[in-house]
Z-matrix of the N, CA and C atoms (Angstrom, degrees):
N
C 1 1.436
C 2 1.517 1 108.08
N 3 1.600 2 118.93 1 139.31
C 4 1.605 3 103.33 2 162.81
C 5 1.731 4 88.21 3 -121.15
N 6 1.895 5 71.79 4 179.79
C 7 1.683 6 76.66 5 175.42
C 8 1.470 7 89.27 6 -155.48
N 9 1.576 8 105.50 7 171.08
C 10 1.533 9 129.67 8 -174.92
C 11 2.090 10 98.09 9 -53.21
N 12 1.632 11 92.48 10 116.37
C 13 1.704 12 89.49 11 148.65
C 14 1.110 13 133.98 12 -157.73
N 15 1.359 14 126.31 13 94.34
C 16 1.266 15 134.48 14 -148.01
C 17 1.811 16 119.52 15 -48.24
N 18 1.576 17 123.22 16 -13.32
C 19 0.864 18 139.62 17 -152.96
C 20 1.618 19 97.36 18 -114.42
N 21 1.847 20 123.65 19 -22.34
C 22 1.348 21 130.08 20 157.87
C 23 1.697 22 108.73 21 -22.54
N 24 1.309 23 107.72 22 145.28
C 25 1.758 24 107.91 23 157.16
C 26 1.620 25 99.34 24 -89.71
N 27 1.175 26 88.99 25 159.74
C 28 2.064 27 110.21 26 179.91
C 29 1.435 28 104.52 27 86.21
N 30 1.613 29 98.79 28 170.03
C 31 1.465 30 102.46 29 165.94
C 32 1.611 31 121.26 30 -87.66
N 33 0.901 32 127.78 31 68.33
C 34 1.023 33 133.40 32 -167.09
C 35 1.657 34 119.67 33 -146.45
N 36 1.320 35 99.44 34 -16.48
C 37 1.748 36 128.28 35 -171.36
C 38 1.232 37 110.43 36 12.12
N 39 1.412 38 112.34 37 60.56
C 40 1.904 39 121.45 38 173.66
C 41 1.458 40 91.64 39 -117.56
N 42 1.520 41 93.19 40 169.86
C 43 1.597 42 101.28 41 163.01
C 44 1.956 43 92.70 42 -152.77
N 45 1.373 44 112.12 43 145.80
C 46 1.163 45 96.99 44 165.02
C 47 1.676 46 134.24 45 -81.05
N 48 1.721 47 121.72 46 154.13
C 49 1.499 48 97.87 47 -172.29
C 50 1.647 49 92.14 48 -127.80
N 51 1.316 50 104.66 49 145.46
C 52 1.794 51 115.81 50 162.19
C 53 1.193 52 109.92 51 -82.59
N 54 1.474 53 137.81 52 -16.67
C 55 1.234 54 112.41 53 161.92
C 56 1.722 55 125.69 54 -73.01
N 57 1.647 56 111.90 55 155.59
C 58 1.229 57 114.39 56 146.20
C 59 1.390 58 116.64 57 -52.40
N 60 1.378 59 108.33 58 147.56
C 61 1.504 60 104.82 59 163.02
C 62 1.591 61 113.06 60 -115.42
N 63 1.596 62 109.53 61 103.98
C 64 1.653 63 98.14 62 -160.27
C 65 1.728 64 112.41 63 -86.17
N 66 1.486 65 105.14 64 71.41
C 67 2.061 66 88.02 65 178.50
C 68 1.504 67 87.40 66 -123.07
N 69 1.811 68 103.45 67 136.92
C 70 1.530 69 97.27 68 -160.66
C 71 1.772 70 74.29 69 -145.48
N 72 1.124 71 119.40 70 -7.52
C 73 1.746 72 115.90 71 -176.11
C 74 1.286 73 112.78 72 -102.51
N 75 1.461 74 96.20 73 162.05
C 76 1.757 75 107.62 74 -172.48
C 77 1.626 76 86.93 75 -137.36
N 78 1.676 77 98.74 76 112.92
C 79 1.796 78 113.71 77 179.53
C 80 1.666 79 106.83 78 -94.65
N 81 1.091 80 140.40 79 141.69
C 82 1.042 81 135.28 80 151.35
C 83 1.526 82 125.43 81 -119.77
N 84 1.324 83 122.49 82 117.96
C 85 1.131 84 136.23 83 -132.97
C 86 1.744 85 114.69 84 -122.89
N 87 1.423 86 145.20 85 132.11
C 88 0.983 87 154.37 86 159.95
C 89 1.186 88 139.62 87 -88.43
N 90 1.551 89 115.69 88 -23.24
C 91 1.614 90 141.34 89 -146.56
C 92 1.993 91 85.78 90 -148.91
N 93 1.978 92 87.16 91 172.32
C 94 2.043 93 85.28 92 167.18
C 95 1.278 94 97.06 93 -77.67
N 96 1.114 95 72.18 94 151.93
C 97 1.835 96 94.45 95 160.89
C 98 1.444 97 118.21 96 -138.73
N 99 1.575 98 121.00 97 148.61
C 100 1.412 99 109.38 98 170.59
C 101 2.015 100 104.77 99 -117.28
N 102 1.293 101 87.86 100 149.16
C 103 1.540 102 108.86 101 -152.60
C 104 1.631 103 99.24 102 -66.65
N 105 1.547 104 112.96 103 133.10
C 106 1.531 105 98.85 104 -178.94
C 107 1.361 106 112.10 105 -119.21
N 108 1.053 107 146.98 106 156.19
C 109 1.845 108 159.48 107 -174.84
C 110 1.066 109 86.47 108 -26.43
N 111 1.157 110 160.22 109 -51.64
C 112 1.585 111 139.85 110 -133.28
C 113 1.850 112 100.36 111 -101.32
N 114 1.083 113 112.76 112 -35.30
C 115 1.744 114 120.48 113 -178.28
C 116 1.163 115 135.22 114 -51.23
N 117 1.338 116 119.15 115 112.44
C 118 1.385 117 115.68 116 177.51
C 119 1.214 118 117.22 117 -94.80
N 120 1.454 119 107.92 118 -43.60
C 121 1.421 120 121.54 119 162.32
C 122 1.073 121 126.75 120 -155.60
N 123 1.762 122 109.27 121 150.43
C 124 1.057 123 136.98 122 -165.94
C 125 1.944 124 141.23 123 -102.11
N 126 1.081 125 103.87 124 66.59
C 127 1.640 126 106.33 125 -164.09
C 128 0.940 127 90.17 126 -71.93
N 129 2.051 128 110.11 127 135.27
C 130 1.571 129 126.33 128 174.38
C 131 1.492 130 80.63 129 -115.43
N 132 1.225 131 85.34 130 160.08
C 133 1.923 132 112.46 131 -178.12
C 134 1.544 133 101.27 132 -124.25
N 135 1.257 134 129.64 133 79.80
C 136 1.400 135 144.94 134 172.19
C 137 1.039 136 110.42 135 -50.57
N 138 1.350 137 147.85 136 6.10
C 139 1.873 138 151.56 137 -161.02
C 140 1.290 139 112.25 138 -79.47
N 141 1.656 140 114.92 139 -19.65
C 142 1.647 141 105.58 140 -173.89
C 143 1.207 142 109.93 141 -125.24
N 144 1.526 143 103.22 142 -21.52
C 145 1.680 144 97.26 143 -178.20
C 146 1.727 145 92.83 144 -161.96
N 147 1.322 146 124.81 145 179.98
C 148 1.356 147 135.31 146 -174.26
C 149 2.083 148 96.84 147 -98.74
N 150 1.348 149 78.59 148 142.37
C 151 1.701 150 94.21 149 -171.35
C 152 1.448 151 129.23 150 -92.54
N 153 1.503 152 141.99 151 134.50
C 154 1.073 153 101.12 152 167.56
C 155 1.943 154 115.14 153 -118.83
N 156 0.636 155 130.22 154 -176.96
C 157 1.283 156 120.36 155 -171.08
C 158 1.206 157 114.58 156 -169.31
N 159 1.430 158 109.52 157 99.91
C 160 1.566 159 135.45 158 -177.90
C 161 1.164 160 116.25 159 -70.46
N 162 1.355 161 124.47 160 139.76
C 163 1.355 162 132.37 161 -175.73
C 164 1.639 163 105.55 162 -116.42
N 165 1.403 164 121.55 163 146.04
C 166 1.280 165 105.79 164 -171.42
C 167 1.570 166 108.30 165 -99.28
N 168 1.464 167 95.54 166 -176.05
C 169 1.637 168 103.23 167 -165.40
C 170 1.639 169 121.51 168 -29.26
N 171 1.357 170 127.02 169 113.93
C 172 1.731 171 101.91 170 176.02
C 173 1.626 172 104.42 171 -56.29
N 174 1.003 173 125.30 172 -48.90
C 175 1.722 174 130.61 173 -161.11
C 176 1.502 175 92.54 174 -57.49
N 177 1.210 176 145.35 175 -25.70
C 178 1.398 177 149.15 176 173.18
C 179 1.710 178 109.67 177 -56.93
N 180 1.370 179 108.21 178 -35.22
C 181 1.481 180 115.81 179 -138.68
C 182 1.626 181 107.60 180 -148.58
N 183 1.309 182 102.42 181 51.90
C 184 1.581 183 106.22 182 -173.76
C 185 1.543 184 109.81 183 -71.50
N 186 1.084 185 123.84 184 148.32
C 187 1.827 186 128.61 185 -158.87
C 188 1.213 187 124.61 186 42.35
N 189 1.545 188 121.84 187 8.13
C 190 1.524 189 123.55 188 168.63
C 191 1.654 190 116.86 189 -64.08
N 192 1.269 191 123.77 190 133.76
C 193 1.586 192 127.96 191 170.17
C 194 1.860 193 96.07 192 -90.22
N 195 1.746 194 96.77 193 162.11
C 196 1.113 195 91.94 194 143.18
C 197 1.789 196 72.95 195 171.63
N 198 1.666 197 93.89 196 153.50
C 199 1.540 198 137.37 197 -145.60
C 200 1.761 199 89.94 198 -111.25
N 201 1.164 200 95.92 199 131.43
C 202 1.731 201 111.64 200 168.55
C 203 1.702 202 112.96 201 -152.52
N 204 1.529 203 95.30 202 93.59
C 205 1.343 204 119.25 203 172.15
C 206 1.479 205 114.28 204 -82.78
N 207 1.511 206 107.75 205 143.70
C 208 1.913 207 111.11 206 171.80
C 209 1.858 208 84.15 207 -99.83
N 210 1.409 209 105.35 208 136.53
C 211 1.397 210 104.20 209 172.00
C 212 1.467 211 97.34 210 -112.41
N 213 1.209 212 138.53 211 -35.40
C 214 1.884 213 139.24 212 164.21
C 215 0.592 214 136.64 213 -165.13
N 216 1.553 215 136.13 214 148.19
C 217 0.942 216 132.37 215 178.91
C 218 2.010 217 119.05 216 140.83
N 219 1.118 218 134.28 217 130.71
C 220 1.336 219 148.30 218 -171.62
C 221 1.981 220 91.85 219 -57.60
N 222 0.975 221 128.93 220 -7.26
C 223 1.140 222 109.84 221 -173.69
C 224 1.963 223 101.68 222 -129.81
N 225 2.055 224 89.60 223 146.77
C 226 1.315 225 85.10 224 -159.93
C 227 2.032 226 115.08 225 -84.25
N 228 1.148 227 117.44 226 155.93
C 229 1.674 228 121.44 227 -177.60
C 230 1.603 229 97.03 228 -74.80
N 231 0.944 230 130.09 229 126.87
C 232 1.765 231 125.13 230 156.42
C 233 1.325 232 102.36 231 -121.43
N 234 1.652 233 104.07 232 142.70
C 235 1.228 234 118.66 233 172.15
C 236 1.312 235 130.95 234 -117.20
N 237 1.115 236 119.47 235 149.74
C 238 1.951 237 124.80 236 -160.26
C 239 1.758 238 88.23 237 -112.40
N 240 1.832 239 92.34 238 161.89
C 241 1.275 240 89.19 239 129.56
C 242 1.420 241 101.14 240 -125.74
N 243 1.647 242 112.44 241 -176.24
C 244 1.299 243 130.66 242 167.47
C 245 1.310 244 102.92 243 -36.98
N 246 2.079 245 116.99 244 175.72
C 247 1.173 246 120.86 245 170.15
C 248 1.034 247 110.70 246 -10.36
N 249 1.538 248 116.53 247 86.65
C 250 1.207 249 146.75 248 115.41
C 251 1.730 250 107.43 249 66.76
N 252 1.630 251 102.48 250 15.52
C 253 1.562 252 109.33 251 172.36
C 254 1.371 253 119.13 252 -58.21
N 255 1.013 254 156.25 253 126.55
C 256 1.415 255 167.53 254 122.19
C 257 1.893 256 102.12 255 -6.42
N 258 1.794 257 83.43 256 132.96
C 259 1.700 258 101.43 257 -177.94
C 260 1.452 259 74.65 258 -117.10
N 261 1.753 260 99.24 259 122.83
C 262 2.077 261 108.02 260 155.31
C 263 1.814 262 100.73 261 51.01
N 264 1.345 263 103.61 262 31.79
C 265 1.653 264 103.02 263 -169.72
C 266 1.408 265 131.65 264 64.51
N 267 1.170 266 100.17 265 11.90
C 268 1.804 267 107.94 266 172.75
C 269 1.070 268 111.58 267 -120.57
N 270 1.548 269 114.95 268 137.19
C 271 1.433 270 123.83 269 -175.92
C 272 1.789 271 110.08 270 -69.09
N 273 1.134 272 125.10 271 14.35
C 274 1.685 273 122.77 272 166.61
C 275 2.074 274 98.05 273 174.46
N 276 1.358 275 90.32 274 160.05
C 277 1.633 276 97.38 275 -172.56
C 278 1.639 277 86.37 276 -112.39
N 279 1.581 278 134.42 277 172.03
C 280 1.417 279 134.20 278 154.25
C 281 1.162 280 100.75 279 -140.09
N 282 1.540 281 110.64 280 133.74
C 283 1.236 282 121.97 281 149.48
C 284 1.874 283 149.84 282 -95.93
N 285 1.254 284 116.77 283 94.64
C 286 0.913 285 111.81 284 -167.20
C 287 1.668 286 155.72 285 -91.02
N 288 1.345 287 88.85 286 -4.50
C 289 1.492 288 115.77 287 162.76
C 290 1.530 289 117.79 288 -73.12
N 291 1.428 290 126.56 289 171.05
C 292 1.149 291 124.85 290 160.78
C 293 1.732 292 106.61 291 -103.38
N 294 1.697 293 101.32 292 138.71
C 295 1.481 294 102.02 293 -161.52
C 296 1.113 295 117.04 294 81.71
N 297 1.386 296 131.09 295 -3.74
C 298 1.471 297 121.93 296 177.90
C 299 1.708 298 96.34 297 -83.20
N 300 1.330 299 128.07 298 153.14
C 301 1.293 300 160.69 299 127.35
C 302 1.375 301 166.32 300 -83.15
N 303 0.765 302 153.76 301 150.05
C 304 1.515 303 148.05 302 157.54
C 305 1.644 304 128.91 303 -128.89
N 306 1.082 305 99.89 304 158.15
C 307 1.699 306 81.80 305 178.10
C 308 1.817 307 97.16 306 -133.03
N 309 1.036 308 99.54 307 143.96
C 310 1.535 309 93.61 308 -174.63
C 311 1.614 310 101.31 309 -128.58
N 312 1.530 311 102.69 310 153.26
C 313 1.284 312 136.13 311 -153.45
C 314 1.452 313 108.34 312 -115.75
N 315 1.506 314 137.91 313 111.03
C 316 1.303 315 139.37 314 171.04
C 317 1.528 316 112.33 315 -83.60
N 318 1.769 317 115.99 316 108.51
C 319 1.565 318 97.34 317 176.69
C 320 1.102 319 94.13 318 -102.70
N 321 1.269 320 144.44 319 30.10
C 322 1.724 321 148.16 320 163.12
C 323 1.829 322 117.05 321 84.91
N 324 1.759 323 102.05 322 15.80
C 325 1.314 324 120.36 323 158.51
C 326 1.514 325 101.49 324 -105.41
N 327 1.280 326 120.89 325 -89.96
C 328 1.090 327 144.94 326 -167.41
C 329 1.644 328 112.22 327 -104.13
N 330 1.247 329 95.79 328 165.83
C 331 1.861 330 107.46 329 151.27
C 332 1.200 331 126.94 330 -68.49
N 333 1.355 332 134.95 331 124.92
C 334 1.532 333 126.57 332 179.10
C 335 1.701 334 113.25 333 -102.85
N 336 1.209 335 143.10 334 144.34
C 337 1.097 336 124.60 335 -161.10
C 338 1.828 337 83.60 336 -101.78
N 339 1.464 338 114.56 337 119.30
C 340 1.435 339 119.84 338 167.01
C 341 1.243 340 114.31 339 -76.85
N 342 1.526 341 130.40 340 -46.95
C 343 1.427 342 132.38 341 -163.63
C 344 1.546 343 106.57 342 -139.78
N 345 0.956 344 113.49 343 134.84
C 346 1.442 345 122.67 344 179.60
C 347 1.386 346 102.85 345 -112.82
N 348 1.322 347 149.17 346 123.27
C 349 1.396 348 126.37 347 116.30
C 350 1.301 349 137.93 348 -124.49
């Protein structure tokens, strides 16, 4: 398997990984939540209050994806990771549109933000 890594040599920015990558679920969410092994993705429902939504350890989860969509709501989704690891060097990402996303990227430091939209 490869996967996206911006930090790869060549143009090609893969690297190959021996792990499985186990996110095979689709959570949909109202309240925080912190993200568990099975998740691929995560729709928060921002409608009653602003969300937060923890991502777990990168050093846990080197080449793992996983997707954190705002599907609605006036209030914005922010996302963590665990101990206080840095996403793209920021201590949380927010999303504030409805339908906006990200998909984030474990290179076994941090979170990398793969996809924005």
């Amino acid at each position: 398997m490869r996967i996206l890594d911006p930090a790869a040599a060549g143009t090609g920015q893969t690297r190959a990984t021996m792990e499985a990558i186990p996110a095979t679920q689709f959570k949909t969410v109202g309240t925080d939540y912190n993200v568990c092994d099975e998740d691929a993705v995560v729709s928060a429902d921002a409608t009653n209050r602003a969300i937060m939504v923890t991502l777990p350890r990168a050093a846990l989860h080197c080449g793992r994806n996983i997707t954190v969509r705002k599907s609605a709501g006036d209030n914005p989704v922010n996302v963590q990771s665990a101990a206080n690891e840095l996403i793209g060097g920021q201590q949380y990402v927010s999303l504030q549109e409805d339908g906006e996303y990200f998909t984030f990227l474990s290179d076994g430091t941090e979170w990398r933000v793969a996809v924005h939209q």
